[in-house]
N, C-alpha and C positions, 0 to 999 in steps of 0.2 A: 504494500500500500504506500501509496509518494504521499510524504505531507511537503505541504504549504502555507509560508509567511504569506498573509494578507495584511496590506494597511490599508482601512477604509480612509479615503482623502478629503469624500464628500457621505453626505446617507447614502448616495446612489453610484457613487464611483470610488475604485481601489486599484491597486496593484498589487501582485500577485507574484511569488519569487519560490524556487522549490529547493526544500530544506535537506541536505545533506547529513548533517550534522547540529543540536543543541549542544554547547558549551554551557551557556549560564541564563537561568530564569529567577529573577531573584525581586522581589519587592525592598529598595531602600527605604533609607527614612522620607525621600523627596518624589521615586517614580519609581516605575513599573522600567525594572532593565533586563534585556533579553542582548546577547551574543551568539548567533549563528552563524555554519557554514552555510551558504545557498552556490548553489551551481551557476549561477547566473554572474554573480557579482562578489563571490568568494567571501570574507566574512562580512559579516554585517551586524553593526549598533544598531539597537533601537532601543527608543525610551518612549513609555505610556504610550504603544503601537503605531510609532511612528519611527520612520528609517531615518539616522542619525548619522550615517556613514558605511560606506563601503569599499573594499580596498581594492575594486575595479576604479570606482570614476571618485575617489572621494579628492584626486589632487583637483579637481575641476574647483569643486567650494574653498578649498582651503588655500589653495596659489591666489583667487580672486575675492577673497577676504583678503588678505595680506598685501600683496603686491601695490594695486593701485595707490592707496594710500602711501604706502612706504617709499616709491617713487616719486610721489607729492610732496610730500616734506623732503626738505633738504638736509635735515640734518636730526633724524629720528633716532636720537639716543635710548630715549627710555620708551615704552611701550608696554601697555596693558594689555589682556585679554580676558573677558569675561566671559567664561564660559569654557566651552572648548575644550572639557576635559582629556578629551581623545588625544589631544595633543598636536593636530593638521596644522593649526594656524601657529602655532610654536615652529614645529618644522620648517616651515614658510617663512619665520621672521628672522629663523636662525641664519638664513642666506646672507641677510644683509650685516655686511660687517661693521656698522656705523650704527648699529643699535648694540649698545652697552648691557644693555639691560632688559629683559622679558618678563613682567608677572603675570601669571595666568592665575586669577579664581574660580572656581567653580565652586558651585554648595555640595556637592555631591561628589565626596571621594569613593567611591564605588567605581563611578565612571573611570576615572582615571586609575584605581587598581587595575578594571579587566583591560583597561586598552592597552597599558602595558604590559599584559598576560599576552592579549588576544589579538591585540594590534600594533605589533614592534616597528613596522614600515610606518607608522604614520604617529605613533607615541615615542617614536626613538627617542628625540630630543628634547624630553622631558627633563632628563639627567644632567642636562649642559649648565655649564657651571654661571653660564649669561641667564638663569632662567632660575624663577624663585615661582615655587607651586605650592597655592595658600587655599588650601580649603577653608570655603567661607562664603559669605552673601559676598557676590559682588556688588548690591548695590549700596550694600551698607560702604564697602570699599568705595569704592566710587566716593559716597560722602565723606568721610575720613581722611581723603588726599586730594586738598584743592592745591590747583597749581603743581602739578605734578607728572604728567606724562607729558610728551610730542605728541603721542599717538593712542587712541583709542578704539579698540577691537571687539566688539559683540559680537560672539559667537553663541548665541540662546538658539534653544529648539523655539517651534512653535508657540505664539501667547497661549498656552495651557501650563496649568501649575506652577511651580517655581517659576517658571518665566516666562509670566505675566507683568511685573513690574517691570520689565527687562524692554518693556513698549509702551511705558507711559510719558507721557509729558516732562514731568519729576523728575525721572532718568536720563533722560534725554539734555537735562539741565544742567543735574547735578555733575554728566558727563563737560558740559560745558567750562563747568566750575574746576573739578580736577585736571582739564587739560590745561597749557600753559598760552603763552598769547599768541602764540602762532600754531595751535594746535588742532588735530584734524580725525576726527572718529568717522568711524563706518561701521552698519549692522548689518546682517541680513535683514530683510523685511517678504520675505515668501513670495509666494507668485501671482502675478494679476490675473488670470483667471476662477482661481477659486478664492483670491483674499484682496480684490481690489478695494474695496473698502479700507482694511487694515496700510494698504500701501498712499494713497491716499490721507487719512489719518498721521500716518509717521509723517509722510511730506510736509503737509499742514506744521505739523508739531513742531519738526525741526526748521523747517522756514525762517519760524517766531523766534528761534535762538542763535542760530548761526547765519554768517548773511551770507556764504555759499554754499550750495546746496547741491550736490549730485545725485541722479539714479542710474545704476549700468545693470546689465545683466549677464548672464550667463546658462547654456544649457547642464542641464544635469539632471541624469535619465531616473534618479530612483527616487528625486524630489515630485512632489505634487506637481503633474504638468509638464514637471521637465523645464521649465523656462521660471527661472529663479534671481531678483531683485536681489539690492544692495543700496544703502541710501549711503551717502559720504557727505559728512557735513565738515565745513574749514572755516577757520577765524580767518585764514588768510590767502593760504596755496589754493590753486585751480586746479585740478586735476584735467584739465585742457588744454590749458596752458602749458605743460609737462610738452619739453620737445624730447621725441622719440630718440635723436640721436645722444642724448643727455640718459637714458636710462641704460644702468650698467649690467653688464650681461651675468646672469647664473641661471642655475638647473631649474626648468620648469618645464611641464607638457603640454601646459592651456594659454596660459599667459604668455604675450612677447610683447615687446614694445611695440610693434602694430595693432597691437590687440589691443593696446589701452586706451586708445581714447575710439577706438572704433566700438569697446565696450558700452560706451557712453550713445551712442546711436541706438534709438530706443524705438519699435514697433509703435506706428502709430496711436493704437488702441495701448499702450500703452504712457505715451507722451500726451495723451489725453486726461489719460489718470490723473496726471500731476502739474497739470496746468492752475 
């Protein structure tokens, strides 16, 4: 008999992956965490039945977390990351030699035990000596260090459970306050077909706080949709302004420096969203 990972996306729509192998099913103190093999997309996170990562396409999210931003600033010593237990967007920042410094919080050290059990390619560089891993609310962090990073990185699952606040106004502020004055955050914000409201909302939000404001996208096949947002908000740097021949070359499979600002070219029905 074949079993199969479903994630419902919508009441009436899901996807579907076929299970080789359960590693771990485990209720934390914050979600519901599951690590399986699937034939498809080889292991896979999920938390409160949704896909959190896969070690087929997971450099797609976590190079286009990281990168854009980091190429924007000029000079991104220190950097945060809330969230991200898994460790993708750690690995991604570790590229850049001009970042001194990486905190990653999550509330949830669970996550981060099995990804470095279960996910060594993409949690490797948890252990790096540029990188301090603090379980804990980040948005309590967040409030606790004003004036304090280059660089701010939301890395949350979907607004369900713990991160919820992780898409409120509040956060989006408080992020304002801990970056310093040339400082430049990005979240994911999900997909315009089944969350254009939510994408819309955060646009709004962050509008009101920061006066540049970007949306890019990216495909990634095991996300809702497949076609997956990114808001970037700057005190100062343009992320368009970025000339291509100016971004320094390393290891990446999704991202290049023609990709970045052509990231930034948005499907109409989407460029509608955020007008």
């Amino acid at each position: 008999m074949d079993l199969w990972y479903t994630e419902k996306q919508t009441d009436s729509f899901g996807i579907t992956a076929k299970v080789k192998e359960t590693y771990v099913r485990e209720q934390t103190d914050f979600q519901d965490l599951s690590m399986i093999e699937t034939e498809e997309w080889g292991t896979m996170l999920t938390l409160d039945g949704m896909v959190m990562t896969t070690v087929r396409d997971e450099f797609v999210y976590h190079e286009m977390v990281a990168h854009p931003a980091l190429v924007t600033h000029p000079n991104p010593e220190f950097v945060l990351v809330v969230g991200g237990g898994d460790g993708g967007v750690i690995r991604e920042i570790m590229k850049h030699p001009k970042v001194k410094k990486a905190v990653l919080v999550d509330i949830d050290g669970k996550v981060i035990e099995y990804s470095k059990k279960y996910l060594p390619t993409i949690a490797g560089e948890l252990d790096n000596p540029r990188v301090e891993v603090i379980v804990n609310d980040g948005y309590m962090h967040i409030h606790d260090h004003k004036n304090t990073y280059d660089v701010i990185m939301v890395d949350s699952t979907e607004p369900v459970g713990p991160a919820v606040e992780l898409f409120s106004k509040g956060f989006y502020q408080g992020i304002h306050e801990a970056l310093k004055e040339d400082g430049i955050f990005v979240a994911q914000t999900d997909n315009p077909w089944f969350k254009a409201d939510l994408i819309q909302t955060v646009n709004r939000d962050v509008k009101e706080i920061f006066p540049i404001v970007r949306v890019y996208s990216a495909n990634i096949p095991t996300y809702p949709s497949g076609l997956w947002t990114f808001t970037m908000g700057s005190k100062k740097y343009d992320p368009l302004q970025v000339e291509e021949s100016a971004i320094p070359e390393f290891p990446t499979k999704y991202y290049t420096p023609r990709l970045h600002k052509a990231a930034f070219v948005l499907p109409k029905f989407v460029e509608d969203l955020i007008k």
